[in-house]
C-alpha positions in Angstrom: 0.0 0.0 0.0 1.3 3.4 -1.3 2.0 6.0 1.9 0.1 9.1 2.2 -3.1 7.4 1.2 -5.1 7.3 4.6 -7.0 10.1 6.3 -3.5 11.1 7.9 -2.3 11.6 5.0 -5.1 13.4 3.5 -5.0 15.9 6.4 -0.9 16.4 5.8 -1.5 17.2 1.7 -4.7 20.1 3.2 -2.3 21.3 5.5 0.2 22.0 3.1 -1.8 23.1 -0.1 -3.6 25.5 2.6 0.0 26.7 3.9 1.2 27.7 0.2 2.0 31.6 -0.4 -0.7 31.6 -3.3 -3.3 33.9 -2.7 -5.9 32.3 -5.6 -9.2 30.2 -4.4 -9.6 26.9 -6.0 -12.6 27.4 -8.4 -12.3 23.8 -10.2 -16.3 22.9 -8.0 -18.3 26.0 -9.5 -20.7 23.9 -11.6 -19.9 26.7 -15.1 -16.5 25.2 -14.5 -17.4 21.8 -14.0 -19.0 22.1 -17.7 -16.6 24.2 -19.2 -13.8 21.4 -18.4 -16.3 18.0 -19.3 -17.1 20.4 -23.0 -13.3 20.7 -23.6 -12.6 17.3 -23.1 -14.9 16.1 -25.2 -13.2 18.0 -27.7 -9.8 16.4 -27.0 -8.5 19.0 -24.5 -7.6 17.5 -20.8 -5.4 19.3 -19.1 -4.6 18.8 -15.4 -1.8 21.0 -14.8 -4.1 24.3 -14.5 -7.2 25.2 -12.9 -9.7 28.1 -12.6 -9.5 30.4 -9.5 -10.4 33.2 -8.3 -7.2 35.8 -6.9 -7.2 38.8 -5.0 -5.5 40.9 -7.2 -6.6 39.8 -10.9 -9.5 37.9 -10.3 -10.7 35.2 -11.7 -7.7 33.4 -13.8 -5.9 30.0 -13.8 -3.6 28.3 -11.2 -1.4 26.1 -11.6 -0.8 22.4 -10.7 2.8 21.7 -11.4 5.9 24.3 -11.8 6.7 25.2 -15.1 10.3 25.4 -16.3 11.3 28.3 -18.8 10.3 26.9 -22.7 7.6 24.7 -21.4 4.3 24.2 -23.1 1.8 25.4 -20.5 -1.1 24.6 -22.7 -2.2 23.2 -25.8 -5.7 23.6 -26.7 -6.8 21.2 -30.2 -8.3 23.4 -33.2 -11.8 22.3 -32.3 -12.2 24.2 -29.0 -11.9 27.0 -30.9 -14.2 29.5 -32.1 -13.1 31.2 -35.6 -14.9 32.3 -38.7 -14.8 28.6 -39.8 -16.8 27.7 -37.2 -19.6 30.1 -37.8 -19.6 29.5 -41.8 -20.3 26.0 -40.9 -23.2 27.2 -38.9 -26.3 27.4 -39.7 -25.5 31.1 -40.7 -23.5 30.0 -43.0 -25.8 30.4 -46.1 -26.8 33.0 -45.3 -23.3 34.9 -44.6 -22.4 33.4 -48.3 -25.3 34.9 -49.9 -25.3 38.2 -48.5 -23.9 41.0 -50.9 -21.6 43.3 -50.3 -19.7 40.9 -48.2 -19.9 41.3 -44.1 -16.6 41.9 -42.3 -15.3 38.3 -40.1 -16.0 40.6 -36.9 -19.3 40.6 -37.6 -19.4 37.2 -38.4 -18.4 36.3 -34.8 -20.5 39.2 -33.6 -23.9 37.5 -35.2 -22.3 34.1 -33.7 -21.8 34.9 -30.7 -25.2 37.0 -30.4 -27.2 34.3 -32.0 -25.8 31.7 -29.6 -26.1 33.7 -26.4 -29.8 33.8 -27.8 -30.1 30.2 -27.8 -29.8 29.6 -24.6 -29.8 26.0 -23.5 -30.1 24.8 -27.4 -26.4 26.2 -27.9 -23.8 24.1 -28.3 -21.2 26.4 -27.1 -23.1 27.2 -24.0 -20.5 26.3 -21.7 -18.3 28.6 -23.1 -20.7 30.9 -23.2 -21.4 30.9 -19.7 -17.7 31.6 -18.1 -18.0 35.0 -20.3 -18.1 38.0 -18.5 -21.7 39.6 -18.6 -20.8 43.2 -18.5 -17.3 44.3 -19.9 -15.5 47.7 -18.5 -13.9 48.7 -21.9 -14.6 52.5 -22.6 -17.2 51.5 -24.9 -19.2 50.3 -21.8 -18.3 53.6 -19.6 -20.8 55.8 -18.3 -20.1 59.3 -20.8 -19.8 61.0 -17.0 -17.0 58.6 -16.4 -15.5 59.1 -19.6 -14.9 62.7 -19.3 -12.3 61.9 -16.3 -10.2 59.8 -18.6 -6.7 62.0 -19.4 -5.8 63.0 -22.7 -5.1 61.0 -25.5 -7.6 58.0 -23.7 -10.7 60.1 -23.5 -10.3 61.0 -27.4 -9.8 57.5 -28.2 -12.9 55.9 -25.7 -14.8 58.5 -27.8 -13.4 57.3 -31.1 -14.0 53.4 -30.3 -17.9 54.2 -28.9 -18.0 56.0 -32.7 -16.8 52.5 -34.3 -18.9 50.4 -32.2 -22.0 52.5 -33.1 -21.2 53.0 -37.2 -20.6 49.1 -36.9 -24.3 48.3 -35.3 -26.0 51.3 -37.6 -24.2 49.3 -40.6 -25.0 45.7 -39.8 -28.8 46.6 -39.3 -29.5 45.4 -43.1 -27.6 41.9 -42.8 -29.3 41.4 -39.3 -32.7 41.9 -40.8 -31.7 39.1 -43.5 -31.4 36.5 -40.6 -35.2 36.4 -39.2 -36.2 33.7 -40.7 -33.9 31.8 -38.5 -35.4 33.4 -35.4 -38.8 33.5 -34.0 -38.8 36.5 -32.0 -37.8 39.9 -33.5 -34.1 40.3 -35.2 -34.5 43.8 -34.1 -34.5 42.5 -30.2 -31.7 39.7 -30.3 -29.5 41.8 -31.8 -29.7 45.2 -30.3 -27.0 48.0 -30.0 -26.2 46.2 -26.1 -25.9 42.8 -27.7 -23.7 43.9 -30.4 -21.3 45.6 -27.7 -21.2 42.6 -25.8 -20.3 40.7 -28.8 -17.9 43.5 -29.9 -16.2 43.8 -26.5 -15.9 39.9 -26.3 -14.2 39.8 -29.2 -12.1 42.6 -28.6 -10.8 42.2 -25.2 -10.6 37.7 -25.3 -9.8 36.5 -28.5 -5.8 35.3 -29.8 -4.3 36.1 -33.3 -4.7 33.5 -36.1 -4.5 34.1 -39.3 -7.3 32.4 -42.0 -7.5 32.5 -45.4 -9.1 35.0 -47.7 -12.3 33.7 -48.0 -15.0 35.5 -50.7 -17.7 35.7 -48.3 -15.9 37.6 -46.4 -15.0 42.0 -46.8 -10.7 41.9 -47.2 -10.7 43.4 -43.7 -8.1 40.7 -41.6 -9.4 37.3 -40.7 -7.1 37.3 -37.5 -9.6 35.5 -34.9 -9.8 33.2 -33.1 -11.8 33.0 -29.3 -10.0 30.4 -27.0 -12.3 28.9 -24.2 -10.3 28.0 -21.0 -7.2 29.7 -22.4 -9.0 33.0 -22.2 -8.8 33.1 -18.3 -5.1 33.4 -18.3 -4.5 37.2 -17.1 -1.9 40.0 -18.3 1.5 40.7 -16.7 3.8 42.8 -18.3 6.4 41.2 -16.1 6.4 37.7 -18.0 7.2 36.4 -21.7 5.6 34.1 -23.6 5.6 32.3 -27.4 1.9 32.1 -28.8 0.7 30.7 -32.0 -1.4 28.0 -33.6 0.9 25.2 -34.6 0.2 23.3 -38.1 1.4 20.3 -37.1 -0.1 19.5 -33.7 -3.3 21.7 -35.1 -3.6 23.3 -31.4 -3.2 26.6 -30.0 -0.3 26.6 -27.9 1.4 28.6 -25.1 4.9 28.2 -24.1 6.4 30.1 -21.1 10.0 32.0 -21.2 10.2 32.2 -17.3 9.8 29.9 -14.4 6.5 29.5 -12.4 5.9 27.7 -9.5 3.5 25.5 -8.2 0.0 26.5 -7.3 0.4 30.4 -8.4 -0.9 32.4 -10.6 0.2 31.6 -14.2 0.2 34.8 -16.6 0.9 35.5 -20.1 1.6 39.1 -21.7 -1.2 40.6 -24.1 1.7 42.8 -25.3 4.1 45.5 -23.9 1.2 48.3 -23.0 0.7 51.0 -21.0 -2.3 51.6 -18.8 -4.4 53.8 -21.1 -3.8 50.9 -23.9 -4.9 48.1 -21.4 -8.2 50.0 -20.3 -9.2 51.0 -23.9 -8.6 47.7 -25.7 -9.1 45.1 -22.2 -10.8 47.2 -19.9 -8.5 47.0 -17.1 -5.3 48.6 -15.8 -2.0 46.6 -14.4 -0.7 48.1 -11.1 3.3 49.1 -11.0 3.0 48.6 -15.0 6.4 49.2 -16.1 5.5 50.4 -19.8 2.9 53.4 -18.4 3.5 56.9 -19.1 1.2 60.1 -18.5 1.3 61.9 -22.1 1.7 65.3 -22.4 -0.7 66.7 -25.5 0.4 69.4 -27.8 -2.0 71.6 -26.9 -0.6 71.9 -23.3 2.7 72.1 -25.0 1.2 75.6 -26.8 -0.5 76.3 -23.4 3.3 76.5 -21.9 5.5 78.0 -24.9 5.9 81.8 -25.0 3.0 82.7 -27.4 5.8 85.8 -28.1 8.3 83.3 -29.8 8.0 84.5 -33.8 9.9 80.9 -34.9 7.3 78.7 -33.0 5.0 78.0 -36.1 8.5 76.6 -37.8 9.5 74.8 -34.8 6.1 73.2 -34.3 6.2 72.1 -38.0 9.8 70.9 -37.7 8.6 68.2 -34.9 5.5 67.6 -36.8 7.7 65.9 -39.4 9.7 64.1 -37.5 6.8 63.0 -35.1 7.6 64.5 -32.1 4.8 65.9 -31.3 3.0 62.3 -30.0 4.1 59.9 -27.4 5.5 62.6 -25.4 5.5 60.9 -21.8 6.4 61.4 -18.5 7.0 58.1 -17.2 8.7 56.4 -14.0 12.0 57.4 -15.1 11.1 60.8 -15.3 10.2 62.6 -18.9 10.8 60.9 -22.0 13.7 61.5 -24.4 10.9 62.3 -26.7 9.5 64.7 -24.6 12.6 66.3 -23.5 13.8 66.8 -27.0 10.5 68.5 -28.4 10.7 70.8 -25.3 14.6 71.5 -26.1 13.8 72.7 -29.5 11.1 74.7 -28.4 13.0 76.8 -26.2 15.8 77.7 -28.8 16.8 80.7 -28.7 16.6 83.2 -32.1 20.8 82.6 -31.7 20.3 79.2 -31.6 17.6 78.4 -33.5 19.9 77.2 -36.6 21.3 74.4 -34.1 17.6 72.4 -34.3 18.7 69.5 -35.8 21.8 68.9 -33.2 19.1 69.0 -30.8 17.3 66.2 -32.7 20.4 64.2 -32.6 20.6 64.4 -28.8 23.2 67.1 -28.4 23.5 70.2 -25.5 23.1 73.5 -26.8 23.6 75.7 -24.3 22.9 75.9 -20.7 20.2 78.4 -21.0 18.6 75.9 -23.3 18.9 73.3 -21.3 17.7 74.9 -18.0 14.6 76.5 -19.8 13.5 73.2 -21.0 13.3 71.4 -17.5 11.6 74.7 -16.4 8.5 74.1 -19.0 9.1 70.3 -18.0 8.4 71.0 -14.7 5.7 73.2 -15.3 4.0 71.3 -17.2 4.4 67.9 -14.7 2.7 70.5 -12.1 -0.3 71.6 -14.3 -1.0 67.4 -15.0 -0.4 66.3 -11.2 -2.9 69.4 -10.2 -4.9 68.3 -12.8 -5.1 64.6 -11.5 -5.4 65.6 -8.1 -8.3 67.5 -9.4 -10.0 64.7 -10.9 -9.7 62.3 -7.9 -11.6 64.9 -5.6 -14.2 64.5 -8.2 -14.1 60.7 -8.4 -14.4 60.8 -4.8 -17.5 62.9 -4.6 -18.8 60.8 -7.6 -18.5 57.6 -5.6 -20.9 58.9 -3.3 -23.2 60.6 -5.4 -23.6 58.1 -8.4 -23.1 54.4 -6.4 -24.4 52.5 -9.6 -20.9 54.0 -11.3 -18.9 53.2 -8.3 -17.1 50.0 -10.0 -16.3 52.2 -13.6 -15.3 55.1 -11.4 -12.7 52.6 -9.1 -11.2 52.0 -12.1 -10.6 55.5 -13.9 -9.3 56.7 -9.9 -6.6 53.6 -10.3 -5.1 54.7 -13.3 -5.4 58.3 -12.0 -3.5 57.4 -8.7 -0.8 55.7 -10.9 -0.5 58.5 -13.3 -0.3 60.5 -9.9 2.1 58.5 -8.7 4.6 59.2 -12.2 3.6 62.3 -12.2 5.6 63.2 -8.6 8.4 61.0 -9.3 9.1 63.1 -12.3 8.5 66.2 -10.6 11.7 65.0 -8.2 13.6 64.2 -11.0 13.2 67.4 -12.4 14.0 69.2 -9.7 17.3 66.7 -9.5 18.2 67.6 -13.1 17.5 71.6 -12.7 19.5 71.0 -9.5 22.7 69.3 -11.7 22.7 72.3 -14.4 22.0 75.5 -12.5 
């Protein structure tokens, strides 16, 4: 008889597992997962070396069994677990999608899927997957337009510009929609509404891997890049790890290998890409604390708001950046102001002496001192204006909070990404003063 197998034994492997520095919450009993894993598996994925839990931190994600060693496969989910444009044209919408004229775009061809599924309830054969996705999604798309407006600057242009997509993509789909209701009993107009299609649209956006397809003639020439990944999927984002992703031909599975070692029973993470905040919350709808790759970006308009309006070469100077883009991506970050930054403000503050010098500046030389100290001046101004600014906009989250409690979980999320772009914001402002310090 093998040791360990009694109730002694038992009691030893609780105490242990219980005693482990992992903060996630076994999740493997919760009946959506229950189904999720027997679905998979009858698709001919079984893996036992991760399982769904929920963590303090991230939430819901997957734990693991087993440590992983550097340039290990973590998973490898088989071809027909996942949900691409392939699956849908062999669909009952399939016909239907192949007659339609002028072709539909694949995103709306998972939309529809995914829509028409959700509808089906019970009769859906992807309604285990289905179940395990989130509800409600916190991408800007989703925000409240009160929350919006205490986004910074660019992400507030951009939530604006990806509610305008969403909403020219329902107003244009309204046509192929009404082509389906012969498959439906109840109203096409009700199953799929503006709400479903952003549910659809977000699910797509913020949950599916890249896969390339084949051109297909049913299909617009936009990408055919999709490809949804049930199980996969709850594997969260940190921009501290490194992984290899792709669909292998030969093996005809998604797979995930690992570039760093992980231990037993934590939290395994892959890396959606290096982002910053303001790109995780607009494309995934969440922000990574102590993200390395964030950066509070400094418009050109506050620029112009801190240049001397008296400075007859600024129109030239402003067009010199403008072609050699350095007038975007200029960042304070938690090294202090970006090269980028720094430069644009360097040339801006030439003097009418020095002005013929611009291009050393471009190249990373020192003009003068005077152009040098003026420059970490404006910088410093300008870090200043945004960390008032900020500060500003928490008070107002704060009073929000208690004034608007059905926005309280989208306005917890626009005051962390405020707090960390507070947090930059008075690191740089020490630096600053430690570079003016150094030159004066």
């Amino acid at each position: 008889m093998r040791k360990n197998r009694g109730r002694t034994g038992r009691k030893r492997r609780r105490k242990q597992f219980s005693s482990l520095p992992s903060n996630g919450v076994n999740q493997s009993h919760i009946l959506e997962y229950i189904q999720l894993r027997k679905w998979l598996k009858e698709r001919g994925f079984d893996d036992r070396n991760l399982r769904p839990a929920q963590f303090s931190d991230t939430g819901r994600g997957l734990m693991t069994t087993k440590a992983f060693q550097a340039g290990e496969l973590i998973i490898s989910l088989p071809e027909k677990c996942l949900l691409t444009t392939g699956t849908v044209l062999s669909s009952y919408l399939g016909e239907n999608i192949a007659k339609w004229k002028p072709p539909i775009s694949p995103l709306i061809a998972l939309c529809t899927f995914l829509i028409a599924e959700k509808y089906a309830g019970e009769q859906s054969v992807w309604k285990p997957y289905l179940d395990v996705l989130p509800k409600t999604y916190t991408c800007p798309v989703c925000l409240d337009q009160e929350v919006v407006r205490l986004l910074p600057e660019p992400l507030r242009r951009k939530a604006q510009e990806q509610r305008t997509v969403v909403q020219e993509l329902y107003t244009s789909s309204k046509s192929f929609f009404s082509s389906l209701q012969s498959l439906f009993t109840e109203n096409v107009e009700t199953v799929f509404n503006y709400d479903a299609l952003q549910w659809a649209w977000c699910t797509i956006n913020t949950r599916t891997v890249y896969m390339k397809h084949s051109q297909r003639e049913c299909f617009s020439r936009e990408p055919d890049v999709y490809a949804l990944a049930p199980y996969l999927d709850l594997l969260n984002h940190s921009p501290n790890v490194q992984v290899k992703a792709a669909f292998n031909e030969q093996t005809r599975c998604y797979e995930i290998r690992t570039d760093s070692h992980c231990r037993r029973h934590e939290e395994l993470f892959i890396c959606y890409g290096p982002h910053d905040n303001q790109r995780l919350l607009l494309e995934y709808g969440f922000i990574a604390i102590n993200n390395p790759q964030s950066g509070v970006y400094v418009s050109a308009d506050i620029l112009l708001k801190h240049l001397f309006s008296a400075d007859k070469q600024r129109n030239m100077k402003l067009s010199i950046l403008k072609d050699h883009n350095l007038l975007e991506n200029l960042t304070f970050g938690k090294d202090g102001p970006s090269w980028r930054l720094l430069t644009a403000l360097k040339l801006l503050c030439l003097g009418a002496d020095e002005f013929t010098y611009w291009k050393k500046v471009l190249l990373g030389d020192i003009i003068s001192a005077r152009n040098e100290e003026r420059s970490l001046n404006i910088a410093a101004k300008i870090c200043f204006s945004l960390i008032e600014e900020t500060q500003h906009i928490l008070h107002q989250i704060s009073q929000m909070k208690k004034d608007k409690v059905n926005l309280e979980n989208q306005l917890a999320l626009v005051e962390v990404l405020r707090v960390e772009d507070l947090t930059i914001l008075q690191t740089s402002a020490e630096i600053l003063y430690n570079l003016h310090t150094a030159v004066t």
